[in-house]
C-alpha positions as CSV (number, residue, x, y, z in Angstrom):
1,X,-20.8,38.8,-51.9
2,X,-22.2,35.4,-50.1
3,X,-22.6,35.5,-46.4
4,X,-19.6,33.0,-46.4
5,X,-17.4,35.0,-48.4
6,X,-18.4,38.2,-46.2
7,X,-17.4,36.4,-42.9
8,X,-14.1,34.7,-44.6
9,X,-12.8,38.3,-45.1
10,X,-13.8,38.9,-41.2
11,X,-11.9,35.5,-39.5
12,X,-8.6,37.1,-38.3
13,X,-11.7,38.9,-36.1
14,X,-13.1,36.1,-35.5
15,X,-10.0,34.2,-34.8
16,X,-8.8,36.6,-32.2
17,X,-11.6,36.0,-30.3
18,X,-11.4,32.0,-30.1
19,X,-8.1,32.0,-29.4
20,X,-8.5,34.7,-26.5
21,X,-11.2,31.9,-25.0
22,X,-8.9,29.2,-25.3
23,X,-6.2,30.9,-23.3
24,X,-8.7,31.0,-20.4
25,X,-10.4,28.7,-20.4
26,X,-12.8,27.8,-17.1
27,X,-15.1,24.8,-15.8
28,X,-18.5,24.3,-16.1
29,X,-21.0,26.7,-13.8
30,X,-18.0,28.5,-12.9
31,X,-17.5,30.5,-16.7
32,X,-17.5,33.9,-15.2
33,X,-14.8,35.7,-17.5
34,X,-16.1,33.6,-20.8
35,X,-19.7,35.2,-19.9
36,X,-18.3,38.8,-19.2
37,X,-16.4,38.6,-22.9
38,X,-19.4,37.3,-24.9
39,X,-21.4,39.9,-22.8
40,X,-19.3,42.8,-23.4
41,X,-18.9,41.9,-27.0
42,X,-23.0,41.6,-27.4
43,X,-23.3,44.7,-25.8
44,X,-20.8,46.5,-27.5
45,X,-23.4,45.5,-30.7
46,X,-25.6,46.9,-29.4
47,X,-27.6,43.7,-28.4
48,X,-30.0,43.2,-25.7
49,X,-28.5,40.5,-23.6
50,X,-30.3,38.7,-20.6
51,X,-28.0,37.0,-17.9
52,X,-28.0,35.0,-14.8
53,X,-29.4,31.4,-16.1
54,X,-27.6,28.1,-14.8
55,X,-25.4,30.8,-13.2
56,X,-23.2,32.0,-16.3
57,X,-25.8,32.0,-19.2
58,X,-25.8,34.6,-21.8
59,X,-28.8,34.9,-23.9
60,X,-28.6,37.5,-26.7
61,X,-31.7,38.9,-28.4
62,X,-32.0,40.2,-32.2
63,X,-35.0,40.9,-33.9
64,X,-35.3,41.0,-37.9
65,X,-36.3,43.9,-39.6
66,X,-39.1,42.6,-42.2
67,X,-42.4,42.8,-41.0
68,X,-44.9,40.4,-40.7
69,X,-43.4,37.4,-38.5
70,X,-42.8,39.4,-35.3
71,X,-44.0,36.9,-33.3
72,X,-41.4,34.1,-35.1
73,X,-38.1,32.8,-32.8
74,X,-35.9,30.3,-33.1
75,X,-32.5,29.4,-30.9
76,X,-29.3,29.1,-31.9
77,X,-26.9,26.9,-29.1
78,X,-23.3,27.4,-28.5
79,X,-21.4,26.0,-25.3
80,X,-18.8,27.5,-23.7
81,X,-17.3,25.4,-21.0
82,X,-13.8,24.1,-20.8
83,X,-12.7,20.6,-19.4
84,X,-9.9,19.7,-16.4
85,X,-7.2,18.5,-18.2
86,X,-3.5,20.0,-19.3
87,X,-3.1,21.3,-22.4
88,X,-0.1,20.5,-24.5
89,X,-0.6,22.1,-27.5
90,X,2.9,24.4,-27.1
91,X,0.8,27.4,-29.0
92,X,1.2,30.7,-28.6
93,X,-2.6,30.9,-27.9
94,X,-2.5,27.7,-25.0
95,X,-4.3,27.8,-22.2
96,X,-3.0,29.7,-19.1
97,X,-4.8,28.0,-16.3
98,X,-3.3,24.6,-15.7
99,X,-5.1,21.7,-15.3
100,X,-8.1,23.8,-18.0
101,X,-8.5,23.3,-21.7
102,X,-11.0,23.6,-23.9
103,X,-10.6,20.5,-25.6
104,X,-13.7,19.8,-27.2
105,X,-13.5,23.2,-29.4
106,X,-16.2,25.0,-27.1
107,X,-13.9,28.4,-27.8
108,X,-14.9,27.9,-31.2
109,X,-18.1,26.8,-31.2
110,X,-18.5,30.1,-28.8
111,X,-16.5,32.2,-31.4
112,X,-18.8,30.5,-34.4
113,X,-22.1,32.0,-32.9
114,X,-20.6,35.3,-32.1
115,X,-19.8,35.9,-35.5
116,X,-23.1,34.8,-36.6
117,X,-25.0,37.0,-34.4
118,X,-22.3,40.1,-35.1
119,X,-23.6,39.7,-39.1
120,X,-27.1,39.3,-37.8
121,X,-27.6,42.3,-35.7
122,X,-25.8,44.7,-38.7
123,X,-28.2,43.1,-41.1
124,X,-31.4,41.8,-39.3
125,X,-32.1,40.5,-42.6
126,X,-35.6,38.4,-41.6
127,X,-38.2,38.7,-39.9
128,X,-38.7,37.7,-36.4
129,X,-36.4,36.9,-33.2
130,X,-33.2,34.7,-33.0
131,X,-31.7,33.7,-29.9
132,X,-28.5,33.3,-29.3
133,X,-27.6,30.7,-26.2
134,X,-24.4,30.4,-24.9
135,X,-24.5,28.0,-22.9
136,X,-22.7,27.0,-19.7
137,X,-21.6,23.4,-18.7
138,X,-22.0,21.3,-21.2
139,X,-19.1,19.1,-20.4
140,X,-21.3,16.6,-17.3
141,X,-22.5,19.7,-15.7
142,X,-26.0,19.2,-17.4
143,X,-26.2,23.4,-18.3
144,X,-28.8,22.7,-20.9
145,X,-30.9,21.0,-18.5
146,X,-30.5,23.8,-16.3
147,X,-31.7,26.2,-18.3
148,X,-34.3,24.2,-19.6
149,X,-35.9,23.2,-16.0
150,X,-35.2,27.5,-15.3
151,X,-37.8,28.5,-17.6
152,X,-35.6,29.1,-20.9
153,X,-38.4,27.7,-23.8
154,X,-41.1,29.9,-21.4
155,X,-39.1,33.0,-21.4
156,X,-38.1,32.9,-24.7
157,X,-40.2,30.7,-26.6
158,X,-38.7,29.2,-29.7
159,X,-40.2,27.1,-33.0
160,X,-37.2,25.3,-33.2
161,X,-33.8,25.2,-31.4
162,X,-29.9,24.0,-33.5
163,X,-27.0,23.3,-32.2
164,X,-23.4,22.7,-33.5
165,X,-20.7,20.9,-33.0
166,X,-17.0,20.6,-34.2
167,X,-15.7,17.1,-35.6
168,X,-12.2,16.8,-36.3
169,X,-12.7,13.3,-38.2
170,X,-14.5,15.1,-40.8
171,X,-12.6,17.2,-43.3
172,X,-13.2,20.7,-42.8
173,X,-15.7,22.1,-45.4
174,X,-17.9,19.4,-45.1
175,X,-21.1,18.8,-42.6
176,X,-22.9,15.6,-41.2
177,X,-26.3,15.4,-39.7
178,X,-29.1,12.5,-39.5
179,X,-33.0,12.6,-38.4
180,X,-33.3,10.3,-35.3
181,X,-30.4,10.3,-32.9
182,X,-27.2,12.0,-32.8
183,X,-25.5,11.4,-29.7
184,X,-26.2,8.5,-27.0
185,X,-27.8,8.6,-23.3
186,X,-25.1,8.5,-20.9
187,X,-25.8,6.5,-17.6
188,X,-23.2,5.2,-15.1
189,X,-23.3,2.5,-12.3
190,X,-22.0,1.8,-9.2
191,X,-21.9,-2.0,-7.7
192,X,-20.3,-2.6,-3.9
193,X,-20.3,-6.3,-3.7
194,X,-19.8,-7.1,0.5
195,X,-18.9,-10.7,1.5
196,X,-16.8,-12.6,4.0
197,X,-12.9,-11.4,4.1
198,X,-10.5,-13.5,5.5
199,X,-7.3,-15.5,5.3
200,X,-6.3,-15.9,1.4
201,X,-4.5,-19.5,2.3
202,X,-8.4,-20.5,3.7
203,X,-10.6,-19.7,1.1
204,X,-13.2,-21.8,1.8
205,X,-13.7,-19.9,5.0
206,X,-14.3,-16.3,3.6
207,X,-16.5,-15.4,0.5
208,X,-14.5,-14.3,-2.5
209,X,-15.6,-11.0,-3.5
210,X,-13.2,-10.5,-6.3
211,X,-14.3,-14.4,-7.7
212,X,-17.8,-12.9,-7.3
213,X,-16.9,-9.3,-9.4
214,X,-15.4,-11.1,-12.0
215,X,-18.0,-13.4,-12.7
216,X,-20.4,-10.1,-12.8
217,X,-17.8,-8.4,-15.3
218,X,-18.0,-10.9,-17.4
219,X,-21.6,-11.4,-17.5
220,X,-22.3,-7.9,-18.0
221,X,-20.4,-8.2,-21.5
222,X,-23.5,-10.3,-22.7
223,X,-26.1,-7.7,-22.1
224,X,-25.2,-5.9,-25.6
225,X,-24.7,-8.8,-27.5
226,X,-28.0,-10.6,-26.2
227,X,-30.4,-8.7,-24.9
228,X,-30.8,-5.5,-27.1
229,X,-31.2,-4.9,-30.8
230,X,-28.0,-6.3,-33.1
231,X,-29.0,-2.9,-34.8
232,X,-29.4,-0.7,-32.1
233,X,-26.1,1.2,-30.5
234,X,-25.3,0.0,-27.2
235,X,-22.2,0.0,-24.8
236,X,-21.9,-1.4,-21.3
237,X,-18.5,-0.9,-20.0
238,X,-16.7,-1.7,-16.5
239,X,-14.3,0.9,-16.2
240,X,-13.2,0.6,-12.5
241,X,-12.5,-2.8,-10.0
242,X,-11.3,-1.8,-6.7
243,X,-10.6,-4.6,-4.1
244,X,-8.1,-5.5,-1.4
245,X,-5.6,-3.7,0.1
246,X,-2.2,-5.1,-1.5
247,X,-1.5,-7.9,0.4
248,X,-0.9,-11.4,-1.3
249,X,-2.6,-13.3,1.4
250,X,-5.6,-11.6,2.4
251,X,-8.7,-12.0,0.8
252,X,-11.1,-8.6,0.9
253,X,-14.8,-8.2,2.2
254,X,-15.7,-5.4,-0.3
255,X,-15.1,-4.9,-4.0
256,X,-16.6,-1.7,-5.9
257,X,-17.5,-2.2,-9.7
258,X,-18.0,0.9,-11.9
259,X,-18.9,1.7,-15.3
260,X,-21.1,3.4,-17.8
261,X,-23.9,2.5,-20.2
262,X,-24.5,3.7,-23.6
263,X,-27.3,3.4,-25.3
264,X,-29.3,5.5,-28.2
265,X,-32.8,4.0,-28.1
266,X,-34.9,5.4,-24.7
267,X,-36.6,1.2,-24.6
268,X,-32.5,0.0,-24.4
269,X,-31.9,2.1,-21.9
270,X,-34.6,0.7,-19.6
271,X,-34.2,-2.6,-20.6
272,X,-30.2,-2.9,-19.8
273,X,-30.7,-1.0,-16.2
274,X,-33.2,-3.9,-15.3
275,X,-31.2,-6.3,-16.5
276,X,-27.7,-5.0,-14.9
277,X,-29.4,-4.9,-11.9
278,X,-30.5,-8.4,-12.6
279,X,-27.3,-10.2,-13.4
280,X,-25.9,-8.3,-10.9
281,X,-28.0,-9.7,-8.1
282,X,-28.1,-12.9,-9.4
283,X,-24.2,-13.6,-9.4
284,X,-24.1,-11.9,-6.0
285,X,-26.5,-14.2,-4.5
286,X,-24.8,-17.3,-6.5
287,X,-21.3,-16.5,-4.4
288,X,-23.0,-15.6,-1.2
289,X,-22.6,-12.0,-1.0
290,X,-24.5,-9.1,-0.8
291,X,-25.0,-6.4,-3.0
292,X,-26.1,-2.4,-3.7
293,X,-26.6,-1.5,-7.4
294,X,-26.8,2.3,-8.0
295,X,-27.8,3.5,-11.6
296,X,-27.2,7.1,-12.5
297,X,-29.0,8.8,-15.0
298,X,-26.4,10.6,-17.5
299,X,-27.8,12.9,-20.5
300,X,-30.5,11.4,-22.8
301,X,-29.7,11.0,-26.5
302,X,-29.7,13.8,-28.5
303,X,-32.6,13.2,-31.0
304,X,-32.7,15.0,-34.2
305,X,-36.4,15.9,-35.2
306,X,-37.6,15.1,-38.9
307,X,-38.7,18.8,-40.4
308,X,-35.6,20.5,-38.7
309,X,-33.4,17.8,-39.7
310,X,-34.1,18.1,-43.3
311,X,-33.7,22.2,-42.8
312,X,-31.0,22.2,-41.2
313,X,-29.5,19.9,-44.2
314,X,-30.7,22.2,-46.9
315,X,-28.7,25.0,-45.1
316,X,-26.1,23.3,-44.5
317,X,-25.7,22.3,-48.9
318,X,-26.5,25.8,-49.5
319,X,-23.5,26.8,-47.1
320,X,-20.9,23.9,-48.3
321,X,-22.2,22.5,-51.2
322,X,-24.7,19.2,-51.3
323,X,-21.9,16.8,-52.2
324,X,-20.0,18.1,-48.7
325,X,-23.1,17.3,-46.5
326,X,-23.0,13.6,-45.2
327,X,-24.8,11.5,-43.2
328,X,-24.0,11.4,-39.5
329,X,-23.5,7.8,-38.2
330,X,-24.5,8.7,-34.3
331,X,-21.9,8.8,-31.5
332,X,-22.1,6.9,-28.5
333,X,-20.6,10.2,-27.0
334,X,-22.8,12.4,-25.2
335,X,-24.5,16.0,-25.3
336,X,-26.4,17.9,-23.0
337,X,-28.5,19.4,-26.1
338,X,-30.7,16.7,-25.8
339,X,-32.2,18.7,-23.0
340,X,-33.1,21.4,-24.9
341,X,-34.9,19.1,-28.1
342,X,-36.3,17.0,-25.4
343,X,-38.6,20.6,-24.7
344,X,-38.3,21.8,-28.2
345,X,-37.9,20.6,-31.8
346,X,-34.7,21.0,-33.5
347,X,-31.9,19.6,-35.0
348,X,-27.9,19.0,-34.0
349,X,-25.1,19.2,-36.6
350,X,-21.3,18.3,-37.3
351,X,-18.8,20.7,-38.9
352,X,-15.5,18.9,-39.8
353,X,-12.7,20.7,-38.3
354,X,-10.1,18.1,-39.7
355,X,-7.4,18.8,-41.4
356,X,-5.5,15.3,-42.4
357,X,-6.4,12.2,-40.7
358,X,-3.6,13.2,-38.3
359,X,-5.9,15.3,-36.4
360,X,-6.1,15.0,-33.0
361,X,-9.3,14.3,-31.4
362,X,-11.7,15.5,-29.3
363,X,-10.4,15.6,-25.7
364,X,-6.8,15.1,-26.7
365,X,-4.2,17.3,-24.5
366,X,-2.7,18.1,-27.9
367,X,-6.3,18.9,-29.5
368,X,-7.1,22.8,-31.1
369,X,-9.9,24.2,-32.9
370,X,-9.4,24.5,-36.7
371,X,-9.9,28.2,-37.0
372,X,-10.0,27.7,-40.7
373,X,-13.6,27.0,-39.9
374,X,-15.3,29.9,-38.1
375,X,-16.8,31.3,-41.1
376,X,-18.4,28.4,-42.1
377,X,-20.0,27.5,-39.0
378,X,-20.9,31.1,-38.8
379,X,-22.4,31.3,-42.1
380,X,-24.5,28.1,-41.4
381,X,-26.2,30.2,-38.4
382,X,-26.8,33.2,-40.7
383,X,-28.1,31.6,-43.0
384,X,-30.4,29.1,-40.8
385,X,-31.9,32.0,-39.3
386,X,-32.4,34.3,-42.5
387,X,-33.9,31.1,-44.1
388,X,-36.0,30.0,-41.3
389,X,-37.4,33.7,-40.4
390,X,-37.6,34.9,-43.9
């Protein structure tokens, strides 16, 4: 019997435990009862565990069998952090906090690796370490970085480290992945523009802020389009204007711009902060007013390495057949895994979760994980590290 087949005959298992993660489902840094489930379930395997990274971390240890790679380890990622939004879903299974749900499919992802490292640990059928991460706060809580900047690679130092994610725009069965990047750096800004407030019937005596933010809204749509790569990924987006108060005759002193940039090449990045800040000063000067620019740094892209990329592939044909592997065009979504290949090589993966087309997405109040897929992304981690430590 294949690995796949094995854990097909094992989902209703499997199953129970996602949808007992979905129905509480808790915030990043604070996933106390997720951590004490995965725990117990590790430890009632029998399975060393270690505990107490970026607060709610649970690392689980199993070592192969066959001899002569002792010293061999690679990681295997899972998240396991909710987001804070409703869930309307109407299951049976839905989530019984309210304003929590794991929309993104973290429940499964965490349900995928437990069932890999369940078949693992009664087999240990390679030679060597895995490590299994379940990781806290994926979801702008930067838990990867955490962990990474805690020590994780010098604790428990790995070859190579994979992570996973659901995809409900790809039919379930199949798999994406491409070398290079996966997912895009996620930096935000903040602009206060301050000028002259003042009677809306005088204009000429105060200095129009909102004239001013417009102008700078509308010049920041250029950036894309002329100053980076017409074949690199990039997204610059103003997603909040605040000014005034209301009032149809009074023209405001401050106006607050905010907005986020996308970008999945590391010399785009750099270039389109200098030249916000640039166009942002500029247009602030040419109405008068003053300015303060604040950039914050998001997650860096998530950049597939080559050798893992293409062994992560081969698994992932052996698991689902070649003709159901694709190639991953990257998201400008982000993913705090790029921490963790940012210290480490490795490579990050799609399963398709879809259904029809219907589907709804990622983030969607009316969004669950396709159970139907919990063996396969379980079988993918069996065999990546049977393969890898064999």
């Amino acid at each position: 019997m294949s690995v796949l087949a094995k854990l097909k005959s094992q989902n209703d298992t499997f199953t129970s435990w996602r949808r007992h993660i979905h129905q509480h489902p808790e915030l990043a840094f604070a996933e106390d009862a997720t951590a004490d489930y995965v725990a117990k379930l590790l430890t009632d395997w029998g399975i060393e565990i270690h505990r107490g990274m970026a607060k709610t971390a649970v690392v689980a240890t199993i070592r192969g069998k066959k001899s002569g790679g002792e010293k061999r380890a690679i990681g295997l990622r899972a998240d396991m952090d909710a987001l804070p939004m409703p869930e309307e879903t109407n299951l049976p299974h839905a989530s019984k906090h309210p304003g929590k749900m794991h929309a993104c499919g973290h429940d499964g992802h965490t349900s995928m690796l437990l069932a890999a490292v369940k078949h693992l640990a009664e087999t240990r059928d390679f030679s060597g370490t895995v490590y299994a991460i379940f990781q806290p706060a994926e979801e702008g809580g930067g838990g990867g970085n955490v962990m990474v900047q805690e020590g994780f690679f010098k604790k428990f130092p790995c070859e190579a480290v994979f992570g996973m994610h659901n995809w409900p725009w790809l039919k379930s069965g199949q798999m994406a992945i491409c070398e290079g990047a996966m997912s895009a750096a996620t930096d935000s800004f903040d602009v206060v523009i301050t000028g002259k407030g003042g009677h809306a019937a005088f204009p000429h005596q105060a200095t129009d802020v909102i004239v001013c933010g417009s102008q700078i809204v509308s010049a920041l749509q250029h950036l894309v389009s002329r100053i980076t790569d017409p074949l690199h990924g990039a997204v610059v987006s103003v997603c909040n204007f605040q000014a005034g108060s209301g009032a149809y005759n009074v023209l405001p002193e401050t106006a607050k711009l905010s907005g986020t940039v996308r970008t999945l090449d590391p010399t785009d990045r750099k270039k389109l902060e200098e030249k916000l800040r640039s166009v942002v000063k500029s247009i602030a000067s040419a109405f008068d007013c003053n300015v303060e620019t604040k950039w914050n740094r998001g997650y860096p892209s998530t950049v597939n390495t080559p050798n893992e990329t293409a062994f992560a592939r081969k698994v992932a044909e052996e698991v689902v057949g070649t003709n159901n592997v694709h190639e991953f065009v990257p998201m400008m979504g982000g993913e705090d895994f790029a921490y963790f290949l940012e210290a480490c090589p490795g490579a990050y993966i799609i399963v398709g979760g879809g259904k029809t087309d219907k589907d709804p997405g990622l983030h969607n109040t009316h969004y669950d994980f396709n159970d139907e897929i919990l063996p396969i992304g379980a079988a993918y981690w069996v065999r990546l590290a049977e393969t890898w430590l064999k």
